[in-house]
N, C-alpha and C positions, 0 to 999 in steps of 0.2 A: 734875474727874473724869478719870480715868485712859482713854484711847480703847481700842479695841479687843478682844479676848477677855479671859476672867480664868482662870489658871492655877489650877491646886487640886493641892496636894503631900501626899500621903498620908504622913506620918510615920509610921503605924503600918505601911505598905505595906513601908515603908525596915527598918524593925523586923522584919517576916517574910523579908524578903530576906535581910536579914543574916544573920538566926539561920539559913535554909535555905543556906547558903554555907558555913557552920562545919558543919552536920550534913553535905554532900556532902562536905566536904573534911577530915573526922573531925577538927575542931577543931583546923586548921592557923592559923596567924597569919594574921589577915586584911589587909592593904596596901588600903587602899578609894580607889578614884580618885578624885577629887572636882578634878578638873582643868576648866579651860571652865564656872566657875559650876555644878559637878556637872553636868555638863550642861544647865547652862538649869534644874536644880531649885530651886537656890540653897546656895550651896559653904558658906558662914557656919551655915543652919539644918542644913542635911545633917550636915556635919561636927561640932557642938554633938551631933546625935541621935545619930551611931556615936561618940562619943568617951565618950558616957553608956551605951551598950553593950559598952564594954571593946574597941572597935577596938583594934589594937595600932599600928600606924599611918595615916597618911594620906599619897596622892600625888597633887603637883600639878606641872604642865607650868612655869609659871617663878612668880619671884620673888615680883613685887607678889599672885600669888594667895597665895602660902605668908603673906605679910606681914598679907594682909588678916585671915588666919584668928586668926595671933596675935593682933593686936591687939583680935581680936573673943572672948581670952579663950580662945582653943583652945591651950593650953600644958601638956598635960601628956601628950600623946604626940609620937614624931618625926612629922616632914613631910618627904618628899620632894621635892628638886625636880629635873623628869626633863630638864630640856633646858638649863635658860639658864645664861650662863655669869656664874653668882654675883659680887656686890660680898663680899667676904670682910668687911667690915665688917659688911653684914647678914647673912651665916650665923651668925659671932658673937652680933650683937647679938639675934637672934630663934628663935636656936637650930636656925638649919634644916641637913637631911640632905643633901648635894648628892649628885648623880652623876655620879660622874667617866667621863669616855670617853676620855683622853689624861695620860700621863705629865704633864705641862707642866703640867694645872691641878692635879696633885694635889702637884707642885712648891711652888708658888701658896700653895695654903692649906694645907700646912707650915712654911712659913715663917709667914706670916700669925702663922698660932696661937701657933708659937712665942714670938714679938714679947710673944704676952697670957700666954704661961706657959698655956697649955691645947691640949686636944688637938679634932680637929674629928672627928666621925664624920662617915663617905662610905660610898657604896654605889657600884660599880665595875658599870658596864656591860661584857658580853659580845656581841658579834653574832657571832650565831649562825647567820645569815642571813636576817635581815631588810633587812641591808645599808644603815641609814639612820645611824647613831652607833653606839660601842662600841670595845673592844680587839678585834681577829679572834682568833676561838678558837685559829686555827693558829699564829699568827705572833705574837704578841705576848707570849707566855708571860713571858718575862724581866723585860717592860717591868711587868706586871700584877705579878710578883714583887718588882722595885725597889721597889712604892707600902710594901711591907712595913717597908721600910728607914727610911722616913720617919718623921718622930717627932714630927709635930703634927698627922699625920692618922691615925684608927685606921679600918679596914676592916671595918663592921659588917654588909656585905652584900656580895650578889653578884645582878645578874638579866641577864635576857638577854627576849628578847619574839619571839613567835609572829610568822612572817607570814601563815600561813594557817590556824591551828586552827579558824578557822567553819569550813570544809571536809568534807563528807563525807569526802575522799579526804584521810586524815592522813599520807602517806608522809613529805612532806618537813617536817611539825613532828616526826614521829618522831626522822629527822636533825637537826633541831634540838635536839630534847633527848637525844640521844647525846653529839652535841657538849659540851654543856653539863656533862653529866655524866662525861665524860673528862677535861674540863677542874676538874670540881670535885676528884677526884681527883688530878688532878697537882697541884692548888696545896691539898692539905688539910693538907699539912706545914707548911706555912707561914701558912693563915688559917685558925685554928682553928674559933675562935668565931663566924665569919660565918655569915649566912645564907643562903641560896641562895633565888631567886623568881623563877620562869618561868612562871606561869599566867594565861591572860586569863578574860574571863569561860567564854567557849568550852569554854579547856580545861580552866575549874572544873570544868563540867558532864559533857563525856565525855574526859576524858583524864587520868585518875588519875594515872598513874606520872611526871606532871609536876607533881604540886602542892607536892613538894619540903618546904621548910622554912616558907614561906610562900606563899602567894596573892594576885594582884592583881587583884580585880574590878572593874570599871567599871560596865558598858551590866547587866548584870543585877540589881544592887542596883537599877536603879531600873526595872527589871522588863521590860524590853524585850527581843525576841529577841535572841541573839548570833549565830544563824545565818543570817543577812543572805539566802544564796541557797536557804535552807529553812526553810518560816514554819511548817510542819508539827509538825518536831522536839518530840516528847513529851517532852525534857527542860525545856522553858521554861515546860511549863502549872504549874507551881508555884510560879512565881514572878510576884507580884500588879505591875499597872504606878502607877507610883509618879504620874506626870501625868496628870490629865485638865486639857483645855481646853474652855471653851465661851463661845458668844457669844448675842447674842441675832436674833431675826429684828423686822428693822428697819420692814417693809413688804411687803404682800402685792398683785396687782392679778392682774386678769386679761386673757388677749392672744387675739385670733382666730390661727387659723393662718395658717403665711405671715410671721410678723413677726420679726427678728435680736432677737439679745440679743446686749449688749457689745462692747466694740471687735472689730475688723476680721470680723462678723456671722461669727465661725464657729459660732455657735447659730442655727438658724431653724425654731419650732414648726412644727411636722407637724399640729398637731390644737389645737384649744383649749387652750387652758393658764394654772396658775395657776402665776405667777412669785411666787418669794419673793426678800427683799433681805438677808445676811446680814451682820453687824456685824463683819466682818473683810478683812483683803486682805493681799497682798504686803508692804506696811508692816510686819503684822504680825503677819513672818513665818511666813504662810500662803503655800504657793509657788506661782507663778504657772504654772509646772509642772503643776500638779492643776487647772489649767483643761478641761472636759468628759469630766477623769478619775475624778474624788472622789465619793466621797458624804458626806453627812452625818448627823445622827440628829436628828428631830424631832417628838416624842410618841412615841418608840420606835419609831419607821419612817425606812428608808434612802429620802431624798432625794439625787440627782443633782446635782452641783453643772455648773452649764449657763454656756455662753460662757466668756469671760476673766476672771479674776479680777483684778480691778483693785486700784489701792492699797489704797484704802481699806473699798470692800465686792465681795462675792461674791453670784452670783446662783443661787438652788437651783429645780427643777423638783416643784411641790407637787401635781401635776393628780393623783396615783396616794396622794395622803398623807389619811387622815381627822381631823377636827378640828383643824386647825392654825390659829390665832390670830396675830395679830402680837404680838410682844416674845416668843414662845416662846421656853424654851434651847434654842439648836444646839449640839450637842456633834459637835467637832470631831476629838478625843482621848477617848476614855473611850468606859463604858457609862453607855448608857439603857436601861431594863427590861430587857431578856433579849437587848440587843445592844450587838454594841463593835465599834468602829472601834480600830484601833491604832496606835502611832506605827510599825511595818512595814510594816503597809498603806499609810499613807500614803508611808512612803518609796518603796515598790516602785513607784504611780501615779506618783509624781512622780523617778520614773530615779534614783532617791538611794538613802540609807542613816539610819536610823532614827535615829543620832546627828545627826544633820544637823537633823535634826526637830524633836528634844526641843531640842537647844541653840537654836533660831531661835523657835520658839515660847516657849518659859521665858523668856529671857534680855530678847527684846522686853515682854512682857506681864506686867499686874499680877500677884503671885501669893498666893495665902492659905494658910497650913500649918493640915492639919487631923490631926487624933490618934488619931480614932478609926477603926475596924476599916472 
């Protein structure tokens, strides 16, 4: 038997995300990330679900994740891959999309293709000021217009990436997507038929005039805020969270006042109390971070999670909970009756970011794909 929480993946969740992603972005091409095991949702089930929805692409961060998809039968849309610097044997052999950020690789796999008598489609990064990879908008114009020249690679995209569209304050994505579109302009004589994709999830949701030719969502397909430093934002309550996590409560006892809980006693009861044990920890990736920060949900009431959280279980404060039982679910992610805990919330207790969350919890623990609503 598997340790620790069990994961529960809403595939119909994944299903309203999608379909509300094409409605905000008036039925733009969709690029769905599925990079980092979908984040800890599972990259194989995700990607099988949007690929039976008419996705028009998928993007993954490197190789062995694009490989895994093939081989699991995902072969009839491109796949992106956003960073690694491709075996040109496996782009061939598995048909994958790379993305070029330097003259030199897209050298590479010209020649390559040539060799097989075929041609490789690429998609050409721009930084636009994200400053991480890419051609610079300013300076590299020539170099971006050579790839044209080449004749075993054909140029079926173009993106560039946000570095702050979660932002209230959108000035400096605005200048990002000037840039971009200055730049789409100067080289339209030359790549006709490419497409252009600048949108995170962010600026799926407020930033129209970037959604371009295509779209690339990540964090809100599986339903979690994009706006990290505002949990408020009335654009995210439409869209359903794709993870719930829960565990069970292991044991219940009770302690006079006066007595520590867990390593180094930064818990010490004020008043009687009933301590519960829950079936999870740092292990499994629950962060130890959320030690005397969290709550949890148990019969539809917020319990405290009390002391340090240790590897393998976490301790919760039950004195203020009615009817609680041992083996109850704790739901750690998700709603219980008419409350929810979220993967934001818990990023915010624990000094983090909601991706951090999903992918630590998914990626470690069992998980069960469920279909309905």
């Amino acid at each position: 038997m598997k340790r620790g929480p069990a994961v529960e993946i809403s595939l119909a969740a994944i299903k309203h995300n999608y379909e509300l992603v094409r409605v905000l972005t008036n039925n733009r091409r969709v690029i769905a990330t599925v990079k980092a095991d979908a984040y800890g949702h599972g990259a194989v089930e995700i990607a099988s679900t949007l690929e039976k929805l008419g996705v028009y692409c998928l993007g993954v961060a490197y190789a062995p994740e694009a490989i895994e998809l093939r081989r699991a039968g995902i072969n009839k849309i491109p796949i992106l891959v956003y960073f690694d610097n491709l075996d040109a044997a496996d782009i061939v052999k598995y048909d994958l999309t790379p993305i070029v950020y330097g003259v030199g690789k897209a050298d590479v796999l010209s020649d390559v293709a040539l060799k097989q008598n075929r041609q490789i489609d690429i998609h050409v990064d721009i930084d636009t000021g994200m400053g991480r990879v890419g051609f610079l908008y300013d300076r590299d114009i020539e170099g971006i217009k050579a790839i044209s020249k080449l004749k075993g690679v054909r140029v079926t995209g173009f993106m560039s990436h946000f570095s702050e569209a979660d932002l209230n304050d959108r000035s400096f994505a605005e200048v990002q997507l000037e840039r971009a579109l200055h730049l789409r302009a100067e080289l339209s004589g030359v790549f006709q038929s490419a497409i252009w994709h600048m949108a995170n999830s962010a600026a799926v949701m407020s930033f129209p005039s970037s959604h371009l030719d295509a779209v690339r969502p990540g964090l809100i397909l599986y339903g979690s805020n994009a706006f990290e430093f505002d949990c408020t934002r009335p654009e995210t309550a439409a869209f359903r969270p794709v993870m719930a996590v829960k565990a069970r409560l292991l044991h219940i006892r009770r302690v006079p006042p006066g007595r520590s809980v867990s390593y180094g006693r930064t818990f010490v009861t004020m008043r009687e109390s009933l301590i519960g044990v829950v079936g999870t920890g740092y292990a499994d990736g629950y962060p130890r971070a959320l030690s005397n920060k969290a709550h949890v949900l148990i019969n539809g009431q917020f319990a405290p999670i009390i002391g340090r959280i240790c590897m393998d279980v976490a301790m919760v404060d039950l004195t203020d909970c009615r009817g609680v039982e041992e083996n109850a679910e704790v739901v750690l992610v998700g709603r219980q009756g008419d409350k929810e805990i979220t993967a934001s919330e818990l990023a915010a207790w624990a000094g983090t970011i909601s991706y951090e969350i999903l992918i630590s919890l998914g990626r470690v623990n069992g998980r069960v794909y469920l279909d309905e609503p």
